[in-house]
C-alpha positions in Angstrom: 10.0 20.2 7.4 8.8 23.3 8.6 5.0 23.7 10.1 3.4 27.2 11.3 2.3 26.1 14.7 3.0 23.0 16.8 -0.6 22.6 18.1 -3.2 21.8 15.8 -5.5 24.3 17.9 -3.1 26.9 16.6 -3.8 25.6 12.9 -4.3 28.4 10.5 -6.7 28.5 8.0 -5.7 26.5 4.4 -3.8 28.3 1.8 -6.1 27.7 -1.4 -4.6 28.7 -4.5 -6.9 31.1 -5.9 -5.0 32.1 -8.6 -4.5 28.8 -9.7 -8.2 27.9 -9.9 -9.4 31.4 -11.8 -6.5 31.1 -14.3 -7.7 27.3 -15.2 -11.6 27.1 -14.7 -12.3 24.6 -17.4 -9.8 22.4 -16.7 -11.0 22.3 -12.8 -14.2 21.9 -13.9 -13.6 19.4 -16.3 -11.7 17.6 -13.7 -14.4 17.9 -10.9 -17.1 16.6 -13.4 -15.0 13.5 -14.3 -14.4 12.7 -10.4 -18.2 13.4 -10.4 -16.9 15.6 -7.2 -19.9 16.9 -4.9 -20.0 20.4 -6.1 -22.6 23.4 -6.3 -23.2 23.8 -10.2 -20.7 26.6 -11.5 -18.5 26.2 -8.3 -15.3 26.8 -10.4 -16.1 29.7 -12.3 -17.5 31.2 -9.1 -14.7 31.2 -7.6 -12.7 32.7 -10.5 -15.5 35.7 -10.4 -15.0 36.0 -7.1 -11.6 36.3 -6.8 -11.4 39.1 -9.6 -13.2 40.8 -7.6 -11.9 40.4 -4.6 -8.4 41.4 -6.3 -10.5 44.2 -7.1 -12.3 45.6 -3.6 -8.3 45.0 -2.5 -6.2 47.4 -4.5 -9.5 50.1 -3.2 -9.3 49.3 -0.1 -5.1 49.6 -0.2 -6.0 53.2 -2.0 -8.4 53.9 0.7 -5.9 53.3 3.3 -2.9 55.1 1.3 -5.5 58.0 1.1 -6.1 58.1 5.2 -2.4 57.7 6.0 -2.1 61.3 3.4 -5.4 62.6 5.1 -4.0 62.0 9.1 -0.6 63.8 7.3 -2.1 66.5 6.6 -4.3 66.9 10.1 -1.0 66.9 11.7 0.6 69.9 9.8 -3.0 72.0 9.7 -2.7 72.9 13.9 -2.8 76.2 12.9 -6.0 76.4 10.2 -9.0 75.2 12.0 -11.0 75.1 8.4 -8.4 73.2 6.6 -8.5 70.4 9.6 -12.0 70.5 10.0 -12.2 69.3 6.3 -9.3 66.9 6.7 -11.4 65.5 10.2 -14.2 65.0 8.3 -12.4 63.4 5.1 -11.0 60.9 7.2 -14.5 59.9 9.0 -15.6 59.0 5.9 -12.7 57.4 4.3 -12.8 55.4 7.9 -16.4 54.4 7.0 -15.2 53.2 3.3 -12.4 51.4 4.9 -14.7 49.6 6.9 -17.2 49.3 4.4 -14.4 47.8 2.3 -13.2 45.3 4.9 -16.4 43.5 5.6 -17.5 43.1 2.2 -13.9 41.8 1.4 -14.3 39.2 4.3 -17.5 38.1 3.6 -16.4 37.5 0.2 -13.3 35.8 1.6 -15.4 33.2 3.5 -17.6 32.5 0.4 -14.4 31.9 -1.6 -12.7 30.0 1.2 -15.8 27.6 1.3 -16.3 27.0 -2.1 -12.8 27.0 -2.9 -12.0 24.1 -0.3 -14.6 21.6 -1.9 -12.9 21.5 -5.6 -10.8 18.6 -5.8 -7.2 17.4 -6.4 -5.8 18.0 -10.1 -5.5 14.5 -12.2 -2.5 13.1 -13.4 -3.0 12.4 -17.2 -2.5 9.0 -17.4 -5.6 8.3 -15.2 -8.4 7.0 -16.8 -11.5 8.9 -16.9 -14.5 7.1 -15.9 -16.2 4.7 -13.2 -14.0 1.7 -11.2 -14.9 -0.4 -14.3 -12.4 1.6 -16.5 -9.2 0.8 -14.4 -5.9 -0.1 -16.3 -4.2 -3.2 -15.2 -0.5 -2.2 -14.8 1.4 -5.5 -13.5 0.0 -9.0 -12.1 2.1 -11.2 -9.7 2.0 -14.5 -8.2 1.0 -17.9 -8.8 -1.8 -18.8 -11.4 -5.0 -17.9 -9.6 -7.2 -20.5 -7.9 -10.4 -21.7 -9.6 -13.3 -20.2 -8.2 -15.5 -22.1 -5.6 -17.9 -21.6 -3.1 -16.1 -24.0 -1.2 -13.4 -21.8 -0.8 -15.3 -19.1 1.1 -13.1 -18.0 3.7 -16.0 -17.7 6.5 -16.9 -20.9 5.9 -13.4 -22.1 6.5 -13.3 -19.8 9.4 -15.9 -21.5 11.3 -15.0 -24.7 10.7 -11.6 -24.0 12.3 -12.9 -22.1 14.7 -10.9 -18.8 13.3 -14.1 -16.6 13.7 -17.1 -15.2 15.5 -19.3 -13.3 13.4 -22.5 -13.8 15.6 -21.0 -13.0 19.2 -19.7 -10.0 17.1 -23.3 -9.3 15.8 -24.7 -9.6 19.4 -22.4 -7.4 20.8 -22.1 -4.6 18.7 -24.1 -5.2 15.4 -23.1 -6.3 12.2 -20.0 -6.0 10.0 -18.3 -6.4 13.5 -16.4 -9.6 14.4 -14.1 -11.7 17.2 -11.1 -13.4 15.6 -10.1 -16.7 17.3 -7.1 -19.0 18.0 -5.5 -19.0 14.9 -7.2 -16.1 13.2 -6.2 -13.7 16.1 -2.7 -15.0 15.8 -2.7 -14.6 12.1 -3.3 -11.1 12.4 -0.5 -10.4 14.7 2.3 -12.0 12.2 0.6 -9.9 9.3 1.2 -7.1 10.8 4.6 -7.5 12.7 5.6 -9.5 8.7 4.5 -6.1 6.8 6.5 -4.1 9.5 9.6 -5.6 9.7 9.4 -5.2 5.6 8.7 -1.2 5.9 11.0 -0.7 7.9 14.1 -2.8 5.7 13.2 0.4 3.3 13.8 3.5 6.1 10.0 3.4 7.2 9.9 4.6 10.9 7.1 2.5 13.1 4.8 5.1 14.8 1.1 4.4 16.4 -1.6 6.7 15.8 -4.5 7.9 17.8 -7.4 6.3 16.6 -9.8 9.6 17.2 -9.2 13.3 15.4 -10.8 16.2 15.1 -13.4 16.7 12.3 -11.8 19.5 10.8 -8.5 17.5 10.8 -10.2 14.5 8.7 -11.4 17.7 6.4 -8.4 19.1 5.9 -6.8 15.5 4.5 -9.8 14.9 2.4 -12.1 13.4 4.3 -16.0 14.0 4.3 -16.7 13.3 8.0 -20.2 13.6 6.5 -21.6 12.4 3.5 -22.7 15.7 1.2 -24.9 13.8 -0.6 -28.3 13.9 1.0 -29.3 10.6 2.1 -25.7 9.1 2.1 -24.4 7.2 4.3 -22.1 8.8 6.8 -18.3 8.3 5.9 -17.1 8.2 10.0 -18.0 7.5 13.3 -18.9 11.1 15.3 -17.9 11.0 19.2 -21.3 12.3 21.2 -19.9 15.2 23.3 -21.7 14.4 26.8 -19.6 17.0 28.7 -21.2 19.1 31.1 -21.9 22.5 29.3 -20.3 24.6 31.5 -17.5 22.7 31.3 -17.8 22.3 27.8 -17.2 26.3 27.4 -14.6 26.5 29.5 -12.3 23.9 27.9 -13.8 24.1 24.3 -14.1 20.7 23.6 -13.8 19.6 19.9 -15.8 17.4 17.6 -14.1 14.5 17.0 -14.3 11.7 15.0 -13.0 8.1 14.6 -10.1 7.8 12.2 -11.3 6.0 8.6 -7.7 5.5 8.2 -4.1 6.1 9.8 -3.3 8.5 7.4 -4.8 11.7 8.9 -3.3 11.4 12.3 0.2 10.9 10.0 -0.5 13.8 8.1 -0.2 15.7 11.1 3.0 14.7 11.8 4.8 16.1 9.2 7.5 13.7 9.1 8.9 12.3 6.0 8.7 8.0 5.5 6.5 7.6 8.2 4.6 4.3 9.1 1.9 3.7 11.0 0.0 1.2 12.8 -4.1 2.5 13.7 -7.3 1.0 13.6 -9.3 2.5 11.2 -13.1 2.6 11.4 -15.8 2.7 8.8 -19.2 3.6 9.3 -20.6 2.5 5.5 -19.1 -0.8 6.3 -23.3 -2.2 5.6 -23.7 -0.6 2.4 -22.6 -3.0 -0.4 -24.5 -6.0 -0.8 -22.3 -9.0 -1.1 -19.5 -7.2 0.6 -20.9 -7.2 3.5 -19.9 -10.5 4.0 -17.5 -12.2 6.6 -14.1 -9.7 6.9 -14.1 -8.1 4.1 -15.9 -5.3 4.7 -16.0 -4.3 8.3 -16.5 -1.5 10.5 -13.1 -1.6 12.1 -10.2 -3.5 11.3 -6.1 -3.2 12.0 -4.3 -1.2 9.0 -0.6 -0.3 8.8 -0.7 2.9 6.4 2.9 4.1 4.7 2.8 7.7 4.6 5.5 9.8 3.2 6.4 13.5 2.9 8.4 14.4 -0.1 9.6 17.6 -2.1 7.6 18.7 -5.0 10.0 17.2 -7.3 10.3 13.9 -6.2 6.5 12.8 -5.3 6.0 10.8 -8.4 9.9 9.1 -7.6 8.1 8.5 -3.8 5.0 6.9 -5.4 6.5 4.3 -7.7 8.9 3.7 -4.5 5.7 2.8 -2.6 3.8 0.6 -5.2 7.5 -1.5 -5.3 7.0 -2.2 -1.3 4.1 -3.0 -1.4 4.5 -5.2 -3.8 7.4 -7.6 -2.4 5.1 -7.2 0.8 2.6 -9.4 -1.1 4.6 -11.5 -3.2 6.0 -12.7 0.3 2.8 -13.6 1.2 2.2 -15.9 -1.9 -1.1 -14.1 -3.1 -2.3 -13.8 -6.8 -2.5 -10.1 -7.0 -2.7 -7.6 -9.7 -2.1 -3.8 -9.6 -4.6 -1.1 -10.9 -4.5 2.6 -12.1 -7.5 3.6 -11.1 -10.0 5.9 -12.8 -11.4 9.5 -12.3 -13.9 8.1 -10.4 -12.0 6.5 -7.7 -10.1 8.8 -6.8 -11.5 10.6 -3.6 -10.3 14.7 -3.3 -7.4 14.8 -2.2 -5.2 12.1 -4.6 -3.6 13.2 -7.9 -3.2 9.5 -8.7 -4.0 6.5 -7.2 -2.7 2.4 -7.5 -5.2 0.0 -6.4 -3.9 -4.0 -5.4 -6.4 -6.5 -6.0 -5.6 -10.3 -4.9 -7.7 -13.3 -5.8 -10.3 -14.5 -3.6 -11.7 -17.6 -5.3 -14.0 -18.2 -2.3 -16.0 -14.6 -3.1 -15.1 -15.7 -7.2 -13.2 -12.3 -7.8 -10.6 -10.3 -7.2 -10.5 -8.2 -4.1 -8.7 -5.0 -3.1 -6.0 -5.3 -0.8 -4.6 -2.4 -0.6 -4.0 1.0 -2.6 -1.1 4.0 -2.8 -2.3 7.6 -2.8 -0.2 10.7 -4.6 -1.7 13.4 -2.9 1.0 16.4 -4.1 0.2 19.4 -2.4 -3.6 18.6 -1.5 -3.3 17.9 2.2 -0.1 20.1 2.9 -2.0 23.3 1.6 -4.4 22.5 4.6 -2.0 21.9 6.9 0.5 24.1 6.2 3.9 21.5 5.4 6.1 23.3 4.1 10.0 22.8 3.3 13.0 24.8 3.3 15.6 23.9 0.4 18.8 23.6 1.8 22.3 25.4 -0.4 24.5 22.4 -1.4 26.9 23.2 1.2 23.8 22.4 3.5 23.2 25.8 4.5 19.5 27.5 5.0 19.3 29.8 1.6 18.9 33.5 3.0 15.7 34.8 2.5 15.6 36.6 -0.6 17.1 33.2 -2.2 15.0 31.1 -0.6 11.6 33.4 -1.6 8.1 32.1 0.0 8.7 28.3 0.7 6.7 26.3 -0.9 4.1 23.4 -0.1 5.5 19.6 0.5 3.3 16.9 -1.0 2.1 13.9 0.7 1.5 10.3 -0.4 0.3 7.1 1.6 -0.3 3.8 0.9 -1.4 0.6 2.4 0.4 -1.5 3.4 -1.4 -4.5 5.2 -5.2 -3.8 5.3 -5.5 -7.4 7.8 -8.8 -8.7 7.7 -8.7 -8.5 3.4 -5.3 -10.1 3.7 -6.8 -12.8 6.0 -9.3 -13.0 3.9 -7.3 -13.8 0.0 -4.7 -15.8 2.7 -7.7 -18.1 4.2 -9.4 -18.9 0.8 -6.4 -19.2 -0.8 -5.0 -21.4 1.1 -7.6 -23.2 3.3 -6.9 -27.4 2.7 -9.9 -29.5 2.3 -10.1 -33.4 2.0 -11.7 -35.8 -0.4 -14.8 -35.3 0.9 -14.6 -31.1 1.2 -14.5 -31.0 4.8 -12.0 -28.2 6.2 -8.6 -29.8 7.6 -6.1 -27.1 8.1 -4.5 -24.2 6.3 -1.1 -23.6 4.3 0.3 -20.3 5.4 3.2 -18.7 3.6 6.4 -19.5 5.2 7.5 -15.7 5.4 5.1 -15.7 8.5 6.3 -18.0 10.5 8.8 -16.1 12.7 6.1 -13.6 13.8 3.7 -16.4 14.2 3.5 -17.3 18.6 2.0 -19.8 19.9 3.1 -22.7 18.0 1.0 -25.0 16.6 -0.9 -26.7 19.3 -4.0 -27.9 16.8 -1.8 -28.6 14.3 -3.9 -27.0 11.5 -1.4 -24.8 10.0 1.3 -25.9 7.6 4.1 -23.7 6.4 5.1 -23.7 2.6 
């Protein structure tokens, strides 16, 4: 992999494709409208415009200079006719003032492009539905026959009575949607994510842990809205206050930064191909779905261990299905009822092509909850960070340059692979037991678990099967 500077400071601006986006305008505005994409109205077809013309103010402004490179010419070989370099002085005063002229419109029109440009999503693989979560496409389910539904089942309630879980000291501390796990539950975490590692890793994923802050024009360049466009929305991520003295501020130029929503962006950085990673992620709309909002399922921060891969342009799609398989045995090794989704235009943020959704079965919330999801994001997020790839000859020898031609842009994928506290969740109220009378006794774990389980079992609530 081959990246244009090893300092993100250092970063250069994203390489847009222009041309691409003038030479299909309905097609990107079609596609925008059907991921109902937060775009001024006529965004597209502005940009095309723009870029005509900016194609345009070019080719003068390379006349212009062609013209004042003749011009100096002929100022040098006119020593000896004072009129004829008088009139080539003043030629070239005024073709300096065009040049200029020509250079800040050009920019100004560059930044207009560059913004609009950067907000038009992701192109759509065509077997994605188009429409609302409600329109997904069941591909494959898995697992046992799903649990009947019951309040009973309700994994906080199950929680508390085994002492897994304290949502109030959470709620006292820091506010809601944030939580303690306890005993069992905190040691149930720890084998989820040691169980889904050891898995990865069978199939050539390398661990790595991330930072758990970036910088906001990082989390912009993967696709990330660090702020909600929508007026009124809730904000997508946590913003670090800068409190640094300004003087100091100045001198050190101190960036915004922001709490990671997922492991993926600090990944992307890395440029590394099969890449996993272990982060917290943290999510400030965690309050702002109703029922949701209950218990662990959807929290402000939580332990995720995000597969992210870098691949050729070529073999993404190869990379994806590769991805959904993993994921997939990670699961079944759990035990859970899941199903896998395609999921609609909707759903699929800006910077994935396509996107698989696992649900599992939660009969304690009475429906099917996402567990985790897999991302195709082709050449999205490497066009904004500049991840490139040189194709090798098949002797394994760099091509020279006129064979190798402008290298072109890698694509990236990720994919979940244990989002913990939903896992805990389908895991709890799956398998929480209950006697006659409906009192909470213990739990059956999967016995996949049990070597990265410490401790023991000192209450003897847990039994493997």
């Amino acid at each position: 992999m081959h990246s244009t500077s090893a300092e993100y400071t250092a970063l250069q601006r994203p390489r847009l494709d222009y041309r691409d986006i003038s030479e299909n305008v309905v097609y990107k505005s079609h596609n925008a409208f059907n991921r109902k994409a937060p775009l001024p109205v006529g965004a597209v077809q502005t940009v095309a415009r723009l870029y005509e013309e900016q194609k345009a103010l070019n080719r003068d402004l390379n006349a212009r200079r062609h013209e004042r490179t003749a011009v100096g010419e002929r100022i040098r070989t006119s020593s000896k006719d004072p009129q004829r370099k008088q009139a080539a002085l003043d030629e070239a005063k005024s073709l300096k003032a065009e040049i200029t002229g020509l250079e800040e419109r050009i920019g100004r029109m560059e930044e207009e492009l560059y913004s609009l440009a950067l907000a038009i999503p992701n192109d759509t693989h065509p077997d994605v539905p188009v429409g609302p979560e409600s329109v997904a496409v069941t591909i494959s389910t898995h697992g046992p026959e799903p649990l009947p539904a019951s309040p009973t089942r309700d994994h906080v309630s199950i929680c508390r009575a085994l002492d897994l879980i304290d949502l109030e000291a959470g709620a006292s501390v820091t506010g809601s949607s944030w939580y303690y796990l306890k005993n069992e539950g905190a040691l149930l975490e720890l084998a989820l994510v040691n169980y889904a590692l050891s898995v990865a890793m069978q199939h050539g994923y390398t661990p790595v842990t991330t930072p758990d802050v970036v910088r906001t024009d990082f989390a912009r360049r993967c696709g990330f809205q660090p702020r909600d466009p929508v007026e009124g929305g809730s904000t997508q991520m946590y913003h670090l206050a800068n409190n640094a003295d300004p003087a100091e501020d100045a001198q050190h130029n101190h960036p915004e930064l922001v709490l990671t929503g997922t492991a993926e962006i600090p990944l992307a950085g890395m440029f590394a191909n099969r890449i996993l990673g272990l982060g917290h992620a943290f999510r400030a709309e965690a309050g702002a779905r109703g029922v949701d909002t209950r218990g662990l399922y959807r929290v402000h921060q939580f332990t995720k261990l995000e597969l992210f891969a870098v691949t050729d342009q070529e073999t993404s799609g190869e990379a994806m299905e590769a991805m959904r398989k993993l994921q997939a045995e990670i699961f079944e090794g759990l035990g859970l009822s899941f199903r896998v989704l395609e999921m609609p235009t909707e759903e699929l943020g800006a910077s994935a092509y396509r996107k698989y959704d696992a649900e599992a079965w939660m009969p304690g919330r009475g429906g099917w909850g996402e567990i985790s999801s897999t991302s195709n994001c082709t050449d999205f997020q490497a066009r904004r960070l500049h991840i490139r790839y040189r194709r090798l000859t098949p002797s394994g020898d760099k091509p020279s340059a006129e064979e190798s031609g402008r290298l072109p842009f890698a694509h990236t994928l990720n994919g979940t692979a244990a989002a913990v506290p939903r896992l805990i969740v389908a895991l709890i109220e799956n398998g929480g037991v209950l006697d006659e009378s409906g009192a909470v006794v213990g739990m059956r774990l999967p016995r996949t678990l049990e070597p990265f389980w410490v401790g023991g079992n000192p209450r003897g609530l847990i039994t493997w099967v």
